[in-house]
C-alpha angles and dihedrals in degrees: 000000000000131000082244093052097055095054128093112259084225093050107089115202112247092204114232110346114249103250087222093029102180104355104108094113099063093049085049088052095041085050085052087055093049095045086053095054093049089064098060108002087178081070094047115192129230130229118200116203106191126169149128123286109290098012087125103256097158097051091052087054088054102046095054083043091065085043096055095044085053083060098045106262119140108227128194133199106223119186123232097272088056090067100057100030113062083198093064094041090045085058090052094048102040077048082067099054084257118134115237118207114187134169136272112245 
């Protein structure tokens, strides 16, 4: 039996899925965030990826992470602790060649 065969005769083939399938309007948005921080890197931006569970959260980061290295931007993976322990992320960073200032307690 062919591939055609199996297939319901209602169900029409969408042809290869696009990898980043609609979501051309958060990577226009992450690129606005970058542009803004060019303009004055001392002020920085955030960019807040949220979802469900398997939205694909992670392959959209790295994604605009590719975008922001093809701009020139230096990004670093950090694990969870670092996130919460300035310790942990001042290793990370420090790691980077990136100078990490923190408060005295």
């Amino acid at each position: 039996m062919s591939d055609s065969d199996r297939r319901s005769p209602n169900i029409e083939d969408r042809g290869e899925a696009k990898y980043f399938h609609g979501r051309k309007g958060v990577l226009a948005d992450f690129k606005e965030r970058l542009e803004f921080a060019e303009q004055d890197p001392k002020k920085g931006t955030t960019f807040l990826i949220q979802a469900a569970p398997g939205a694909g959260k992670s392959a959209l980061l790295y994604k605009c992470a590719e975008l922001a290295e093809g701009q020139g931007w230096e990004t670093l993976k950090i694990n969870t602790k670092a996130l919460w322990d300035t310790d942990a992320l001042c290793q990370i960073l420090e790691g980077a060649g990136s100078t990490c200032l923190t408060r005295s307690p």
